[in-house]
ChimeraX commands (.cxc) that place a marker at each C-alpha (Angstrom):
marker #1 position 0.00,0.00,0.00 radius 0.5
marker #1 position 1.61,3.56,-1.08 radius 0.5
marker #1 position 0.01,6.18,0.96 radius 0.5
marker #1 position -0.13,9.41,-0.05 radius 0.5
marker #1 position -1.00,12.47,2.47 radius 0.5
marker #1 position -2.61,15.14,0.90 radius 0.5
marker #1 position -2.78,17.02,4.24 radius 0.5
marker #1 position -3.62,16.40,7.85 radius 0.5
marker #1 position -7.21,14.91,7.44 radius 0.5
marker #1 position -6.68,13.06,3.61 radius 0.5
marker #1 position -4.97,10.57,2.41 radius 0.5
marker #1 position -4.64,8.30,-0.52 radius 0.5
marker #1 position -3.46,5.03,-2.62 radius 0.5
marker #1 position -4.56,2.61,-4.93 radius 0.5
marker #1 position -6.51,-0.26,-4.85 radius 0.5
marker #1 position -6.76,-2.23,-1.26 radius 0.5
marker #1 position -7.45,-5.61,0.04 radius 0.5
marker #1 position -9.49,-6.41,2.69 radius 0.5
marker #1 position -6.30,-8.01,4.79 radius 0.5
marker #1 position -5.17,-4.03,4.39 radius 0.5
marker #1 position -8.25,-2.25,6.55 radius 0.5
marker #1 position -6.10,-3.58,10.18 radius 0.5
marker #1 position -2.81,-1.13,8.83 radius 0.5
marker #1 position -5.35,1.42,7.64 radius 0.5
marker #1 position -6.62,1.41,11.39 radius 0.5
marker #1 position -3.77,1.47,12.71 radius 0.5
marker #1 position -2.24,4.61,11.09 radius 0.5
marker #1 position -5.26,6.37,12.57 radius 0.5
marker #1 position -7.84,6.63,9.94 radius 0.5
marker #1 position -11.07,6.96,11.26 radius 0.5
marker #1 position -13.00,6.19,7.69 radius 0.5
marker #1 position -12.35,4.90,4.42 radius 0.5
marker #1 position -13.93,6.05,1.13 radius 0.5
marker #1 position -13.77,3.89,-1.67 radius 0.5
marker #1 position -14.21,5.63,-5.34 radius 0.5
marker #1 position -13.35,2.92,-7.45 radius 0.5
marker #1 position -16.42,0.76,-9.33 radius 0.5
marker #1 position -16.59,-3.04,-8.45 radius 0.5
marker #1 position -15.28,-4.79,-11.69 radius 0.5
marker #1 position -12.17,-2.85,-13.21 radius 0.5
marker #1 position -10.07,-5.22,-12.56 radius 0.5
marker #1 position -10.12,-9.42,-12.29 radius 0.5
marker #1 position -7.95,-9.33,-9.44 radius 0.5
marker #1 position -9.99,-6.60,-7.54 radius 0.5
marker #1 position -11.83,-7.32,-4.37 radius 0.5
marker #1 position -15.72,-6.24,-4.02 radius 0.5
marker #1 position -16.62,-3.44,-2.76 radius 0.5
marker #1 position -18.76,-4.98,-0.35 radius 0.5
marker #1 position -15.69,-7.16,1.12 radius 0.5
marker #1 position -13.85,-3.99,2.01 radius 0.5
marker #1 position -16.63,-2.53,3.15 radius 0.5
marker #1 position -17.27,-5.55,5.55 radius 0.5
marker #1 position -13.44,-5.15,7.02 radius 0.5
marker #1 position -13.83,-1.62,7.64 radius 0.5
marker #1 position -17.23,-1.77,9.19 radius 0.5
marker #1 position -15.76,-4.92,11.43 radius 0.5
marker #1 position -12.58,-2.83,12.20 radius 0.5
marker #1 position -14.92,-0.03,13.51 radius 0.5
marker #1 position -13.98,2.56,10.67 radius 0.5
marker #1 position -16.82,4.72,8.60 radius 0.5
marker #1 position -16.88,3.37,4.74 radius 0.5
marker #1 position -18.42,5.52,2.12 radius 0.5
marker #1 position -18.84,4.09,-1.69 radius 0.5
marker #1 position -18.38,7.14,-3.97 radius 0.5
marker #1 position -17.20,5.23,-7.00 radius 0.5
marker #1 position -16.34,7.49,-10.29 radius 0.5
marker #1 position -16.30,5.65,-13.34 radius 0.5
marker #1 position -15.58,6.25,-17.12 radius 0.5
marker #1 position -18.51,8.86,-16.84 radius 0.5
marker #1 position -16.44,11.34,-14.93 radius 0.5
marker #1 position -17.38,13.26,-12.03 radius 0.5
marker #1 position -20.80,14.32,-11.21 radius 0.5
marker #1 position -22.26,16.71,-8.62 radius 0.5
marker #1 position -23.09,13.79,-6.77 radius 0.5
marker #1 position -19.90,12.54,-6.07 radius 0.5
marker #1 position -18.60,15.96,-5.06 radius 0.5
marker #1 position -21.40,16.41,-2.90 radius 0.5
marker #1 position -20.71,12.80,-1.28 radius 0.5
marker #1 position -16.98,13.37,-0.72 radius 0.5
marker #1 position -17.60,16.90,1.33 radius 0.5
marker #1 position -19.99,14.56,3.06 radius 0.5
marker #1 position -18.06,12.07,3.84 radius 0.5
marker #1 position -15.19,14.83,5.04 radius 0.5
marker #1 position -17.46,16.43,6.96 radius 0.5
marker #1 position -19.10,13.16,8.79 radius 0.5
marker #1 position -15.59,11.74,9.52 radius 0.5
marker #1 position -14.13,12.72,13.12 radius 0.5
marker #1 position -10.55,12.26,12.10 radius 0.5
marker #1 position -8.31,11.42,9.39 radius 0.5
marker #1 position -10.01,9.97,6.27 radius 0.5
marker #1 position -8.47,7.46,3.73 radius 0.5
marker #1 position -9.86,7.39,0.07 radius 0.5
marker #1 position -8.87,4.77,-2.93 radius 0.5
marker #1 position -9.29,4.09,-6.10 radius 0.5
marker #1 position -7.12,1.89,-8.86 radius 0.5
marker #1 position -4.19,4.83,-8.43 radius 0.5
marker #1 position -5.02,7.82,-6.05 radius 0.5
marker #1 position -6.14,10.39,-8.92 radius 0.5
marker #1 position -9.93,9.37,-9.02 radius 0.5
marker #1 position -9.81,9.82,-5.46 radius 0.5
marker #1 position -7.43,13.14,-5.10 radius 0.5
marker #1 position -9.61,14.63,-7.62 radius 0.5
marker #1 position -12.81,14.06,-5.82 radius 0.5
marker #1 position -11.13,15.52,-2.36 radius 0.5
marker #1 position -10.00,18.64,-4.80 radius 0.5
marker #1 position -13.66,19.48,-6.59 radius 0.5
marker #1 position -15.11,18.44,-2.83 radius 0.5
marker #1 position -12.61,21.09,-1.65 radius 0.5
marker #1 position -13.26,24.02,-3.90 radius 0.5
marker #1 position -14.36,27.29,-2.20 radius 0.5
marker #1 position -13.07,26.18,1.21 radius 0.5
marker #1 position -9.29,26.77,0.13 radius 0.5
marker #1 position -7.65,28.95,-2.95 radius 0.5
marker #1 position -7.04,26.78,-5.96 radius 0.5
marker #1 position -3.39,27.60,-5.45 radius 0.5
marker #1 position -3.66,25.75,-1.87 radius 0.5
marker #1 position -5.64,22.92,-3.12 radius 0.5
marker #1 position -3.65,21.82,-6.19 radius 0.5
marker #1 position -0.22,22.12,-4.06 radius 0.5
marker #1 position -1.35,19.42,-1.69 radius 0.5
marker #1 position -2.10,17.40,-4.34 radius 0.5
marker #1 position 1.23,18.08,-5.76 radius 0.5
marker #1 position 3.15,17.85,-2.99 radius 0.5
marker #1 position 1.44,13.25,-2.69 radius 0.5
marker #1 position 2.17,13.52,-6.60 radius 0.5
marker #1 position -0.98,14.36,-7.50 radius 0.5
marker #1 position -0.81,16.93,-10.81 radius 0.5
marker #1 position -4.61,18.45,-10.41 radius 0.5
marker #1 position -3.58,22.29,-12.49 radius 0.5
marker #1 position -6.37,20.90,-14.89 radius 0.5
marker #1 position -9.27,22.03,-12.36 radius 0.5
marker #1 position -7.84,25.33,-11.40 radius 0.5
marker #1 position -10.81,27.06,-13.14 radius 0.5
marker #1 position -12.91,25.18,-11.02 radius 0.5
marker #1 position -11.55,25.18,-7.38 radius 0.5
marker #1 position -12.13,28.67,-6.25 radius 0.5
marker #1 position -15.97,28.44,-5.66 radius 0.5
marker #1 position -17.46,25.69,-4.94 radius 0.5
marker #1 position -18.63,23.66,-8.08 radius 0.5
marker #1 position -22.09,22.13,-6.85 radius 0.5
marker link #1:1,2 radius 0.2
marker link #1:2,3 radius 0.2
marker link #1:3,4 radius 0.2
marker link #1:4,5 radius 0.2
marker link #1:5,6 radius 0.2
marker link #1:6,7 radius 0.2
marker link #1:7,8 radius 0.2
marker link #1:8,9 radius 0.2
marker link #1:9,10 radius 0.2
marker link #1:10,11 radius 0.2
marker link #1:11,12 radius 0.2
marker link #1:12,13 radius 0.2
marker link #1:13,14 radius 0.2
marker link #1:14,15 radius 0.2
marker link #1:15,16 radius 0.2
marker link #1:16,17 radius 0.2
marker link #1:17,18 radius 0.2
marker link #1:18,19 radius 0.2
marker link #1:19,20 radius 0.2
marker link #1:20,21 radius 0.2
marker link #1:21,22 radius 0.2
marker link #1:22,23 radius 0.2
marker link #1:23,24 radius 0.2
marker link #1:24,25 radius 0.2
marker link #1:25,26 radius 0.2
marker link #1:26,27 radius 0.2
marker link #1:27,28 radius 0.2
marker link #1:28,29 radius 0.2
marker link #1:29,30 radius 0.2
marker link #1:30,31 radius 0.2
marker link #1:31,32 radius 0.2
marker link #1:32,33 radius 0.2
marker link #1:33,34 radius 0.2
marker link #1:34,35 radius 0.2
marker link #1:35,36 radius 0.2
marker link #1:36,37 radius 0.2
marker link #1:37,38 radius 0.2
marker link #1:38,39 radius 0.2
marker link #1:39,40 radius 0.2
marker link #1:40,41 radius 0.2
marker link #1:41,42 radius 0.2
marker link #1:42,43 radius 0.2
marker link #1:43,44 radius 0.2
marker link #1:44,45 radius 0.2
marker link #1:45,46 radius 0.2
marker link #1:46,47 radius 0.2
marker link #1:47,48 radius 0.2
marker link #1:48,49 radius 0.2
marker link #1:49,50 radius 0.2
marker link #1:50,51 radius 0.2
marker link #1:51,52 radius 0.2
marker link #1:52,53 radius 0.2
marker link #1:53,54 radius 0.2
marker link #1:54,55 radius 0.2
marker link #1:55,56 radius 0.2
marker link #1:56,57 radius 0.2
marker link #1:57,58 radius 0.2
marker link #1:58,59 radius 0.2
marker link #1:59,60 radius 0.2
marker link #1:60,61 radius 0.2
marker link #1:61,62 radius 0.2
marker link #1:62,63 radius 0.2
marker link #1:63,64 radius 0.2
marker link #1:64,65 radius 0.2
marker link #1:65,66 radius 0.2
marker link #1:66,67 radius 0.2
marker link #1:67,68 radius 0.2
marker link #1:68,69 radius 0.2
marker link #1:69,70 radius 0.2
marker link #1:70,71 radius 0.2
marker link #1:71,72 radius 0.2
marker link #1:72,73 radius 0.2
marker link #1:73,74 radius 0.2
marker link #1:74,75 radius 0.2
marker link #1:75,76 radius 0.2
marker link #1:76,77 radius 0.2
marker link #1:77,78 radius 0.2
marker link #1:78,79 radius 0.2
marker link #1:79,80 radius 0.2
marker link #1:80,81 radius 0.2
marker link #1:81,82 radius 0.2
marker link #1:82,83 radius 0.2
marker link #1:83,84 radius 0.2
marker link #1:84,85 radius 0.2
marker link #1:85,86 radius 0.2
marker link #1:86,87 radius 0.2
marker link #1:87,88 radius 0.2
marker link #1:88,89 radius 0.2
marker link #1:89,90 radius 0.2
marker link #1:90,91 radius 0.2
marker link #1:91,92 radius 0.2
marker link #1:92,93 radius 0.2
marker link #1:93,94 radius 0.2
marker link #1:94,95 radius 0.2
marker link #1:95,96 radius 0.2
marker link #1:96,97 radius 0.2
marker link #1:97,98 radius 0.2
marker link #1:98,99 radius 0.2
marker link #1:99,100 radius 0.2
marker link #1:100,101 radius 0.2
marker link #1:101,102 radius 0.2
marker link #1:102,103 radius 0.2
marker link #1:103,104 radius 0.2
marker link #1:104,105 radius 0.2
marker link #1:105,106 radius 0.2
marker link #1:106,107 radius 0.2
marker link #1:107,108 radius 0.2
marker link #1:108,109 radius 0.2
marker link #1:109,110 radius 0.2
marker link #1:110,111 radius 0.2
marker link #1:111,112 radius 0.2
marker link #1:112,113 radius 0.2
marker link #1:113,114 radius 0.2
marker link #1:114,115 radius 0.2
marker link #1:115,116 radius 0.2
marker link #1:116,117 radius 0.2
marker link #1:117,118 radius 0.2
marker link #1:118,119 radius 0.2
marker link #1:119,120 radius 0.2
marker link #1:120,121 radius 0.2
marker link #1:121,122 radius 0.2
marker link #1:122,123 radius 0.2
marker link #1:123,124 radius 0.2
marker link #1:124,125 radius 0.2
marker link #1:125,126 radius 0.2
marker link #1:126,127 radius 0.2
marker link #1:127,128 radius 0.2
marker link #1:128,129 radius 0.2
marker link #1:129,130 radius 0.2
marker link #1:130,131 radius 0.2
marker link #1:131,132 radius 0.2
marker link #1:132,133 radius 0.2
marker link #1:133,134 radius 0.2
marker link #1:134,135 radius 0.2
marker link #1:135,136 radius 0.2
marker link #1:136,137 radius 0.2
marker link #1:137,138 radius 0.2
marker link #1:138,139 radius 0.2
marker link #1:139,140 radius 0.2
view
């Protein structure tokens, strides 16, 4: 598992296993959102498998997943939610971390300057200049 802190209450990585939710714990994630769509991948577990670990290991688990159809106001909408509901660090997934750091960053806009936003992402190798028009107001 790469983990990638975007700041103090996010974090990131690709795809986990179930066998992973213990470590997330551990590092002190209090809930996990999951944007990646059951059946990418052969060798991907189920949604509903993670979701089972977390909820047995105590932690939140939202199911945001963003697909080839992009983002929709939904999703943002979801991901503040999920921020918002989570008392303490938060760890999001998808196949590589982008799905998931751009979510946080649209989720994000208006609360921060796009400047701010796009430098966290930068700084856990996340290249998100392509929604600085969007990330100074919020977009839904």
């Amino acid at each position: 598992m790469d983990i990638r802190k975007i700041n103090d209450r996010v974090s990131v990585s690709g795809q986990i296993l179930p066998s992973d939710i213990e470590t997330i714990k551990q590092a002190g994630f209090v809930s996990i959102i999951n944007n990646r769509p059951d059946g990418e991948a052969p060798d991907q577990p189920a949604s509903a498998q993670i979701a089972e670990a977390a909820q047995a290991a105590g932690l939140g688990y939202y199911e945001i997943p963003m697909g080839r159809e992009g983002v929709t106001p939904d999703m943002v909408a979801a991901t503040r939610t999920a921020l918002e509901e989570s008392d303490g660090p938060v760890f999001a997934f998808c196949r590589s971390g982008t799905r998931s750091t751009t979510l946080w960053a649209l989720s994000q806009a208006g609360t921060d300057t796009s400047d701010a936003i796009i430098d966290s992402a930068a700084k856990a190798g996340y290249d998100m200049s392509h929604l600085t028009a969007h990330l100074d107001k919020p977009i839904f």
